[in-house]
C-alpha positions as CSV (number, residue, x, y, z in Angstrom):
1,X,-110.8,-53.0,156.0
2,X,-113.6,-50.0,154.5
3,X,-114.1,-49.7,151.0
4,X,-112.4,-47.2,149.3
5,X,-114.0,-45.6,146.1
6,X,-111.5,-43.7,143.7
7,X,-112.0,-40.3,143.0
8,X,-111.8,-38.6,140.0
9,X,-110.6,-35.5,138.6
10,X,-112.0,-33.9,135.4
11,X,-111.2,-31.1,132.9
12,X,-111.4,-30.4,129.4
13,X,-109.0,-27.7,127.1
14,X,-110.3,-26.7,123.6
15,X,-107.6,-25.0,121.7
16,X,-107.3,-23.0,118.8
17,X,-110.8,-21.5,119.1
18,X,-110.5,-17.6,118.6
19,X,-112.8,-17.4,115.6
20,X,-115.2,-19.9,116.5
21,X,-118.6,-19.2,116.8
22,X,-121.2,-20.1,119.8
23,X,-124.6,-20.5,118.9
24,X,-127.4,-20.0,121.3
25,X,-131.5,-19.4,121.7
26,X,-131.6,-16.0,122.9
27,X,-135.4,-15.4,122.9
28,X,-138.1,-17.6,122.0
29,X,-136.8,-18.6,118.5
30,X,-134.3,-16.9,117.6
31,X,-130.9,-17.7,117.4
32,X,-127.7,-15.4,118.1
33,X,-123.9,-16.3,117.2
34,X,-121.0,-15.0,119.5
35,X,-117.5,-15.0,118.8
36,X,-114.8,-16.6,121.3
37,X,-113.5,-13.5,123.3
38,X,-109.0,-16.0,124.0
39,X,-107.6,-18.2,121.8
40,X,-107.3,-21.4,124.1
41,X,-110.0,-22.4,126.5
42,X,-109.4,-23.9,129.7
43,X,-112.6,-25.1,131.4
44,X,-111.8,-25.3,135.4
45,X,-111.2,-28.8,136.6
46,X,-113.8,-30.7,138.2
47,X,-113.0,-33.1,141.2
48,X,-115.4,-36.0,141.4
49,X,-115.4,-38.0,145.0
50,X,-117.6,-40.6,144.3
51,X,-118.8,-41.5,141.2
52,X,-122.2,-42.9,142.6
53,X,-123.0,-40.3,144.3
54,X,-122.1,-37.2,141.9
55,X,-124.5,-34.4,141.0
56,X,-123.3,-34.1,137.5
57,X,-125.2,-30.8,137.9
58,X,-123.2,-29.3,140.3
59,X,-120.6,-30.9,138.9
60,X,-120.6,-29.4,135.1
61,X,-121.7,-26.5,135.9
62,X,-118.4,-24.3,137.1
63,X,-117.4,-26.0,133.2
64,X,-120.2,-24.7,131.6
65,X,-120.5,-21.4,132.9
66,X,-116.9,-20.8,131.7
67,X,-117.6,-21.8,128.0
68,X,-120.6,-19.7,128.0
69,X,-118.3,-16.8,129.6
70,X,-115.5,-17.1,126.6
71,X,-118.4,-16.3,124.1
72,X,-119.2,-13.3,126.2
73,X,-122.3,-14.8,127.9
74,X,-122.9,-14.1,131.6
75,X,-123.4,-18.1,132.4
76,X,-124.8,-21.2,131.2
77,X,-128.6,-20.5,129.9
78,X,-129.8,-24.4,130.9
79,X,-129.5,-24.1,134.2
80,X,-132.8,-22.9,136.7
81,X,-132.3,-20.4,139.4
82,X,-131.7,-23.3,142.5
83,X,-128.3,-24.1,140.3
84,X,-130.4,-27.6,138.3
85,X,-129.8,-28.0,134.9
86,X,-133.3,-27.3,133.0
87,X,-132.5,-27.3,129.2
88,X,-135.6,-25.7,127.1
């Protein structure tokens, strides 16, 4: 009999957040605030196969990219162009 690993799905729900403020480093040192553009903010789910093998790259960035996008940011600033996160 093969082994079976579980899979796993993921997703997150921050509510009450219109009013909140996102911080970020725009350029070099400076800082900018944006404000949340909904109320409630449902990041996409993220299936996970197999644990031991996940690219929690890949894998948190479709989540990330849509919390940037609710503050009015195109995507995720920590990520490099080939889609690996890269924080500063």
């Amino acid at each position: 009999m093969g082994h079976c690993r579980p899979s796993r799905g993921r997703t997150v729900a921050l509510l009450d957040v219109n009013g909140w403020q996102f911080g970020y480093q725009s350029t070099g040192y400076l800082s900018a605030f944006n404000s949340a553009d909904r109320p409630h903010l449902i990041l996409p789910e993220v299936w996970i196969e197999d644990l031991a093998t996940a690219q929690l790259d890949v894998i948190a960035r479709p989540m990330l990219d849509t919390l940037w996008q609710a503050f009015d940011l195109e995507a995720c600033g920590f990520y490099d162009a080939g889609g690996y996160w890269r924080p500063s």
